[in-house]
RODO-2510 file (C-alpha; in nm, 4 decimals, decimal comma):
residues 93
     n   res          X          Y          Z
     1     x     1,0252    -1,3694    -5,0300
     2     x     0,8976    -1,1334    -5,3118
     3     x     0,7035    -0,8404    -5,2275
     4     x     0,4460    -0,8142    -5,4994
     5     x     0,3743    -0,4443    -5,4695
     6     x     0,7396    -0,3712    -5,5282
     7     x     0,8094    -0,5784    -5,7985
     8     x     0,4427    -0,5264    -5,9962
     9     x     0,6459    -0,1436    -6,0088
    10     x     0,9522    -0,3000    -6,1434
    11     x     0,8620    -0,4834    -6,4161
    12     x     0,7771    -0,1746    -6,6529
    13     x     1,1113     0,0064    -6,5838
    14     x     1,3094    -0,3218    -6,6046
    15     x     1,1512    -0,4274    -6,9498
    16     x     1,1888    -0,0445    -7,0595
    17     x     1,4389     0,2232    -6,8818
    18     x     1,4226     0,4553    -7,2122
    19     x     0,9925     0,5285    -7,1451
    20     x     0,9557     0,3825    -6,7737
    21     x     1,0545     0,5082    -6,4384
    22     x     1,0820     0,2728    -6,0933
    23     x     0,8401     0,3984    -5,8312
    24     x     0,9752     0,3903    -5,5134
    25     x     0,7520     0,5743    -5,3256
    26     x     0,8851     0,7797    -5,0120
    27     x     1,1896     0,9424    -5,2287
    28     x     1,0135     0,9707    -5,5727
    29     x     0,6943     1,1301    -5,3724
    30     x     0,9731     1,3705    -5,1978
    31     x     1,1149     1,4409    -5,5081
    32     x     0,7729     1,4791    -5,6524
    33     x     0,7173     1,7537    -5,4098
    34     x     1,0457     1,9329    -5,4286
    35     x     0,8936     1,9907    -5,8213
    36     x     0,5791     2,0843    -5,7878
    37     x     0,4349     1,7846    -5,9362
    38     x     0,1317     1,5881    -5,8200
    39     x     0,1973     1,1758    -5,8175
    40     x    -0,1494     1,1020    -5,6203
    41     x     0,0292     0,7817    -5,5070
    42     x    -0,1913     0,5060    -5,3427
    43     x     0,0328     0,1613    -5,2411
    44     x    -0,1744    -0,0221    -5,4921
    45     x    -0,0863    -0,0079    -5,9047
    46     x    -0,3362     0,2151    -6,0606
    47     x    -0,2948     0,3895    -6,3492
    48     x    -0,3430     0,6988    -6,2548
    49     x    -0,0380     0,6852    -6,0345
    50     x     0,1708     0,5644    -6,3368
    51     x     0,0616     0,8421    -6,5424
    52     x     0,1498     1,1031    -6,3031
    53     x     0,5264     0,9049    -6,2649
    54     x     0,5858     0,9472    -6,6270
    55     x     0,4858     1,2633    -6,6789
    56     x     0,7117     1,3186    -6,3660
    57     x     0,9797     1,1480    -6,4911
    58     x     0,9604     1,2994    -6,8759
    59     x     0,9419     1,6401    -6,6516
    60     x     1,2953     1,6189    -6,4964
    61     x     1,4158     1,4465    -6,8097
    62     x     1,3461     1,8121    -6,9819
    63     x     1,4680     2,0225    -6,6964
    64     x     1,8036     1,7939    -6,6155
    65     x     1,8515     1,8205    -7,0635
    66     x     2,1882     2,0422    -6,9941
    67     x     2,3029     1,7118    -6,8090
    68     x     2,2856     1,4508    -7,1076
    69     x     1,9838     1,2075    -6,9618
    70     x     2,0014     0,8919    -7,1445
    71     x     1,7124     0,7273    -7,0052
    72     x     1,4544     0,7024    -6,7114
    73     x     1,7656     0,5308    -6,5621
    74     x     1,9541     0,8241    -6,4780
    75     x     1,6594     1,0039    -6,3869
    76     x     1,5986     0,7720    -6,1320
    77     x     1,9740     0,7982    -6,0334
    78     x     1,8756     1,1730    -5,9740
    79     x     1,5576     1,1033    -5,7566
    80     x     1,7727     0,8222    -5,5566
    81     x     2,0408     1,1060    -5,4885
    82     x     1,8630     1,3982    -5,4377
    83     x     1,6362     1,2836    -5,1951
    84     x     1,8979     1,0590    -4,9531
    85     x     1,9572     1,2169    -4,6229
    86     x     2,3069     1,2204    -4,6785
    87     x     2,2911     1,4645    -5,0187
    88     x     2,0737     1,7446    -4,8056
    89     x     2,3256     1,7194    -4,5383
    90     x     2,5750     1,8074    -4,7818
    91     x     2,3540     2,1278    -4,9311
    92     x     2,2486     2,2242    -4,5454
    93     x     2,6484     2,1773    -4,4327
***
């Protein structure tokens, strides 16, 4: 069975990893946090939300720049990462 809300996120990031970035929203709202950056989530697709993601997203793009980004893709790959339990055992350990 399809969860809507989950795959209404996808479809932007799927059709375009270069511009758009895959909300998922516990770890990218952690990550969010971690820089300072405001996502205003609510479950349901608004566009205010999605504005706040990519500007988010073009955000850590910038600041990860020394690392060779080459799309929202990997930026995602950092969010995923960062925000896992087993990556801040690893910095607390």
């Amino acid at each position: 069975r399809l969860r809507t809300g989950r795959s209404k996120r996808s479809f932007p990031f799927i059709a375009d990893p270069t511009r758009d970035l895959f909300l998922k929203p516990r770890s990218t709202q952690k990550a969010a946090q971690r820089f300072n950056s405001e996502l205003n989530y609510r479950p349901d697709p608004n566009w205010l939300t999605y504005s706040r993601l990519l500007e988010f997203g073009r955000k850590l793009k910038v600041d990860l720049a020394d690392w060779k980004p080459r799309d929202m893709i990997d930026i995602q790959g950092f969010i995923w990462v960062t925000t896992s339990a087993g990556y801040a055992s690893e910095l607390i350990g």
